[in-house]
C-alpha positions as CSV (number, residue, x, y, z in Angstrom):
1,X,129.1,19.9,25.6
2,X,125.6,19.2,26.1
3,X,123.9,21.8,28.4
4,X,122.6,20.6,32.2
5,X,118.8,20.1,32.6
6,X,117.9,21.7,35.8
7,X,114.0,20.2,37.7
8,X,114.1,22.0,40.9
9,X,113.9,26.0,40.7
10,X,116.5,27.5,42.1
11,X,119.0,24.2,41.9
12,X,119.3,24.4,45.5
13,X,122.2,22.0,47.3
14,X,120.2,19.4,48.4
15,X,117.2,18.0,46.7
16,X,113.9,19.8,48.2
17,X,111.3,17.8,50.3
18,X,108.0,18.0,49.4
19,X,106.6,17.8,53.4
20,X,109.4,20.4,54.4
21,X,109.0,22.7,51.9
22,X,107.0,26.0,52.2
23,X,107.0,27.1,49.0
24,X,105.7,24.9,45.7
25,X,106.6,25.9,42.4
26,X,103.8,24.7,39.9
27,X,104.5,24.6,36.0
28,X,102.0,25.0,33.5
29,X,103.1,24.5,29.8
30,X,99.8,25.2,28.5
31,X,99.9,27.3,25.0
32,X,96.7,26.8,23.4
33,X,94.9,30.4,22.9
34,X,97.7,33.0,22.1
35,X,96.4,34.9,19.4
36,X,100.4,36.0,17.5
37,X,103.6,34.3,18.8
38,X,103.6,31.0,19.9
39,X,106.3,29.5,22.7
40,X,104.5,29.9,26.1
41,X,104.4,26.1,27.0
42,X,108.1,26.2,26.9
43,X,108.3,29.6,29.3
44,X,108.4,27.6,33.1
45,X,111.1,24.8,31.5
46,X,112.9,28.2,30.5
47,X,112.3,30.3,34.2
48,X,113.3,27.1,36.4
49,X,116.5,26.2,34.0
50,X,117.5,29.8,34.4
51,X,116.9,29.8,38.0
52,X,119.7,27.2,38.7
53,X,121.7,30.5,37.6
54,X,120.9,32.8,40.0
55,X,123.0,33.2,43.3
56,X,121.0,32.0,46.3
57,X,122.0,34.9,48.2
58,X,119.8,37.9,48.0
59,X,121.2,41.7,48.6
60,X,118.4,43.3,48.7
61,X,116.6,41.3,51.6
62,X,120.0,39.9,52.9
63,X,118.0,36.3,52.9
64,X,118.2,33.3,51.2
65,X,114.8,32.0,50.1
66,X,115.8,28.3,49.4
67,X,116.4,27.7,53.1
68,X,112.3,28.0,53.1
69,X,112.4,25.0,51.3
70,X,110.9,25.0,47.5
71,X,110.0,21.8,45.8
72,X,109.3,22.1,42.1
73,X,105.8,20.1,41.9
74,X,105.1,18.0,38.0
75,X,103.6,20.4,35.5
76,X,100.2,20.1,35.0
77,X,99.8,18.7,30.9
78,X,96.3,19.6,29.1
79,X,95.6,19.9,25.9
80,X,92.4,21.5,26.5
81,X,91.9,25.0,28.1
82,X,88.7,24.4,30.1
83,X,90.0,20.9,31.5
84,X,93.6,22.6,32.3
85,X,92.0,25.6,34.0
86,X,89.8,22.7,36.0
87,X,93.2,20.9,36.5
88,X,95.3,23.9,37.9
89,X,92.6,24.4,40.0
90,X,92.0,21.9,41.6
91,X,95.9,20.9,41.7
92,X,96.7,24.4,43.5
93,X,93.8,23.7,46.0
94,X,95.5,20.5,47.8
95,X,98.8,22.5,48.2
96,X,96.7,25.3,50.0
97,X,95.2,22.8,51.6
98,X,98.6,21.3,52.6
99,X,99.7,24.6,53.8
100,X,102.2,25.8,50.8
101,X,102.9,29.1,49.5
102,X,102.5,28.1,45.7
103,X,103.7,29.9,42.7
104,X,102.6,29.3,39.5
105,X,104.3,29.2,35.8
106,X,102.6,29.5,32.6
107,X,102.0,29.1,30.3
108,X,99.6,31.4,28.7
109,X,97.9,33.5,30.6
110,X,95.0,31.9,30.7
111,X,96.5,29.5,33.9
112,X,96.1,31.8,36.0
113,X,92.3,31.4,36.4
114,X,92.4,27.9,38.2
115,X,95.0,29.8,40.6
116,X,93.1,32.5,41.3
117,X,90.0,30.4,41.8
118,X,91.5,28.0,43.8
119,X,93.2,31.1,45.9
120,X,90.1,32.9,46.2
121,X,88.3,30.0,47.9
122,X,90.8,29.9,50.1
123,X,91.4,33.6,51.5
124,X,89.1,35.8,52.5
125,X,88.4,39.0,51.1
126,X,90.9,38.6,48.2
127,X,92.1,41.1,45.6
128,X,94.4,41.1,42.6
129,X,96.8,43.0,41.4
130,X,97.3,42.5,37.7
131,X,100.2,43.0,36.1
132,X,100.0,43.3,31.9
133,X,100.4,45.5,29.0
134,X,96.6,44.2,28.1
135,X,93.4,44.6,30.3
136,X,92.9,40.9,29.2
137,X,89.0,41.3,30.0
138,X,86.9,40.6,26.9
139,X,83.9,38.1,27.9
140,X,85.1,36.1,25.0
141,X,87.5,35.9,22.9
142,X,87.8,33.8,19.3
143,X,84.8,31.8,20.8
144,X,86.8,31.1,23.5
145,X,86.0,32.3,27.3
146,X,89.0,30.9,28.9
147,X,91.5,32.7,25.9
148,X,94.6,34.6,27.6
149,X,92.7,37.3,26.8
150,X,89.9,37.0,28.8
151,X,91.9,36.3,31.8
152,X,90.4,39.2,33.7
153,X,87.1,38.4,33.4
154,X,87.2,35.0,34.1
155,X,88.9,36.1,37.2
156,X,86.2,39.0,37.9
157,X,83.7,35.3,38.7
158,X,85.9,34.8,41.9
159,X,87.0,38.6,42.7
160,X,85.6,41.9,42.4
161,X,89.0,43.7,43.7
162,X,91.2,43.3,40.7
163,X,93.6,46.3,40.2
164,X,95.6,46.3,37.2
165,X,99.2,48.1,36.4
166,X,101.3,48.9,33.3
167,X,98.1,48.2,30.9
168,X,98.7,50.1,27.6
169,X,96.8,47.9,24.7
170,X,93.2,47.3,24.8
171,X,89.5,47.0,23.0
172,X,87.2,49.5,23.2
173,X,84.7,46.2,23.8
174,X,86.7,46.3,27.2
175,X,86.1,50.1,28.4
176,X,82.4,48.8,30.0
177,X,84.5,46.6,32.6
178,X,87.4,48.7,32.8
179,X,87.2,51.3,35.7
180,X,89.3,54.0,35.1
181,X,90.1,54.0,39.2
182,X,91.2,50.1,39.5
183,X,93.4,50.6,35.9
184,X,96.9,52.0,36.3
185,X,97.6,52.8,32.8
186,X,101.5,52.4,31.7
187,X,101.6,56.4,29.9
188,X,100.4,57.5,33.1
189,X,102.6,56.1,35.1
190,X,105.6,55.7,33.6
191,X,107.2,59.3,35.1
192,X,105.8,59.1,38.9
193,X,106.3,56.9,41.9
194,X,103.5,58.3,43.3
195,X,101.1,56.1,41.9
196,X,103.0,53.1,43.5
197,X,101.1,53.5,47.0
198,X,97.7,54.3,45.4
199,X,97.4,51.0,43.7
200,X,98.6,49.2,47.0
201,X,96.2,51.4,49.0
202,X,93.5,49.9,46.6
203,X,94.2,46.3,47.7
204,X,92.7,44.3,50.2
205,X,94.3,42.4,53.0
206,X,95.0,39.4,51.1
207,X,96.3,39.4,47.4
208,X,96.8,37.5,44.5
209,X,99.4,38.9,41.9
210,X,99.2,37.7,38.6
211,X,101.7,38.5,36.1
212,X,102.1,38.7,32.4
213,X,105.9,39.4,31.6
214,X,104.5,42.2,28.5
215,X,104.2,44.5,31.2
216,X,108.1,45.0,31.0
217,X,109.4,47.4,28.6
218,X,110.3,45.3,25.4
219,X,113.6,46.3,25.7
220,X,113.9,44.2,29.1
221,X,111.4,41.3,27.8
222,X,111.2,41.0,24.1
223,X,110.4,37.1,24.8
224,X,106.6,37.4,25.0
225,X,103.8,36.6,22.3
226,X,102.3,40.0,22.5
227,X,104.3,42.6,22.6
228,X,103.9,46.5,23.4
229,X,105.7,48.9,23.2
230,X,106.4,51.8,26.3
231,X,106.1,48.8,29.6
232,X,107.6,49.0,33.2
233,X,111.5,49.4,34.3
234,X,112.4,46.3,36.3
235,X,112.3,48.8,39.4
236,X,109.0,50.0,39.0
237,X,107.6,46.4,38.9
238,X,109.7,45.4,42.2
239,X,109.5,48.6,43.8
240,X,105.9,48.0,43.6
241,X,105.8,44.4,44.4
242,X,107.8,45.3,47.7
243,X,105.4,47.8,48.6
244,X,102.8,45.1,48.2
245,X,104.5,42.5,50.4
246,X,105.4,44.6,53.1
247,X,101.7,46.3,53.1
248,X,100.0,43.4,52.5
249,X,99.8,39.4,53.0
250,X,100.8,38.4,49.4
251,X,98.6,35.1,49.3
252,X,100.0,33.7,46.0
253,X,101.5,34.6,42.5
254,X,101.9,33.6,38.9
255,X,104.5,34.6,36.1
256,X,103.3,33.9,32.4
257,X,103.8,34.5,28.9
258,X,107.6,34.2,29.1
259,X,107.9,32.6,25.2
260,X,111.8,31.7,25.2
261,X,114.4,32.6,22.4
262,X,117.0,30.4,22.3
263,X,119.4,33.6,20.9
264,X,118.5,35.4,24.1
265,X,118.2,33.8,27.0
266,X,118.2,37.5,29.5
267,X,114.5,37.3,29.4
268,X,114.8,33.4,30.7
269,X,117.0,35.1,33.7
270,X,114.4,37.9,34.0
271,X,111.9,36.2,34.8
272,X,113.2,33.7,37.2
273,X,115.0,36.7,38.8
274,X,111.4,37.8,39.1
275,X,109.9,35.0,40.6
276,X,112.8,34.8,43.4
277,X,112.4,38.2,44.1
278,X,108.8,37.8,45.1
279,X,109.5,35.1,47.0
280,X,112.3,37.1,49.0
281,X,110.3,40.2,49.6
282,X,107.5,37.5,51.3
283,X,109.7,35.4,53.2
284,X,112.5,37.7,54.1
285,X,114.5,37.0,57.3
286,X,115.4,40.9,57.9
287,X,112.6,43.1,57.8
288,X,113.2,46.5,56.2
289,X,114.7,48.9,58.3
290,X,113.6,52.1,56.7
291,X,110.1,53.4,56.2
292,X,109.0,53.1,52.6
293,X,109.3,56.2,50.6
294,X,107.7,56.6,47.0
């Protein structure tokens, strides 16, 4: 039996409007720069076919975030890293500009930095939260300044707030631009909760959150072209991404470096679990009723 292709995330019951929709879901298939395993450009075809998988319904919020409306926009195709990050960017702008809560899908990392750009134009006073198992902020990297690995510091041109979680793989090249205070470093916080309020207390008003899937333990996400060992517990990520959403106004997000096995396709549901989750915790209809504890 051949499998079913899935285009809208979610698969909701009727097919989503663009003009009633809230929330747009942007694909980037751009791997170009990863430096070990390749696979990225298939990760958002892998997180949206997943998606039609997951039950609409969500405990945790006791919502339903498809009701918001979430139309699954064309991937943006490049072939070139500096012309895609142009591309993204300027692509993400007009749905700001059209009033949409936009998410997007690498990818490589690197296609973040047109979102963020085109984010921090937008908002005011913008931070990021940065989740990775690298601090991803060499100036350059193979000759290239727009590798995945110098995602942070193209992203340091449009925002000076960037706060990074679960980071345990870096150059020493990187320890100039790496302050120990904005850095949340995975063998530090792998045994607390504590620290889950001090990175959110580090955060502006408005805030981006970027995500490479290596900050999940391997054991959780071993579909990723870098891998490290000792990463986050998928509580730890959404405990802290709940904190964030409640705390804060969560302006935008990304998911990347999702590189798909077709012998294990958890990772697939992982990450589009991920990416509704966020969503839920922004949009929810019932407010938390209980103060948050960490």
């Amino acid at each position: 039996m051949k499998e079913q292709i899935f285009s809208n995330f979610l698969d909701p019951p009727e097919e989503p409007v663009y003009e009633k929709s809230k929330i747009v879901i942007l694909p980037v298939p751009f791997d170009r720069t990863s430096t070990w395993i390749k696979g990225s450009d298939k990760g958002p075809d892998a997180i949206i076919q997943a998606s039609a998988n997951i039950e609409l319904y969500d405990i945790e919020t006791r919502s339903e975030i498809h009701k918001q409306g979430i139309f699954t926009e064309q991937p943006v195709i490049s072939e070139d890293a500096g012309k895609m990050v142009k591309e993204v960017h300027e692509k993400v702008s007009r749905l700001l500009t059209d009033g949409k809560f936009v998410v997007t899908l690498g990818g490589e990392h690197s296609v973040s930095i047109g979102a963020i750009g085109a984010h921090a134009e937008k908002f005011k006073d913008l931070s990021i939260l940065h989740l990775d198992a690298h601090s991803d902020r060499r100036d350059s990297y193979q000759g290239n300044r727009y590798s995945h690995a110098c995602v942070m510091a193209r992203a340091k041109e449009y925002v000076k707030n960037i706060v990074s979680v679960g980071v345990r793989s870096m150059d020493s090249s990187e320890l100039a631009s790496a302050s120990k205070d904005a850095i949340f470093y995975a063998h530090e916080i792998h045994d607390s909760r504590e620290w889950i309020n001090k990175a959110v207390g580090k955060l502006s008003a408005n805030v981006y959150v970027t995500i490479d899937v290596d900050v999940f333990d391997t054991g959780i996400m071993p579909s990723t072209g870098t891998p490290e060992p000792g990463g986050l517990g998928w509580y730890q990520v959404t405990r802290l991404l709940k904190a964030v959403a409640e705390k804060k106004n969560l302006a935008g997000f990304d998911v990347t470096e999702l590189c798909p096995s077709p012998s294990n396709r958890s990772p697939d549901a992982l990450a589009a679990k991920l990416v509704a989750t966020i969503l839920n915790y922004k949009f929810q209809e019932i407010k938390f009723k209980n103060k948050i504890n960490f």
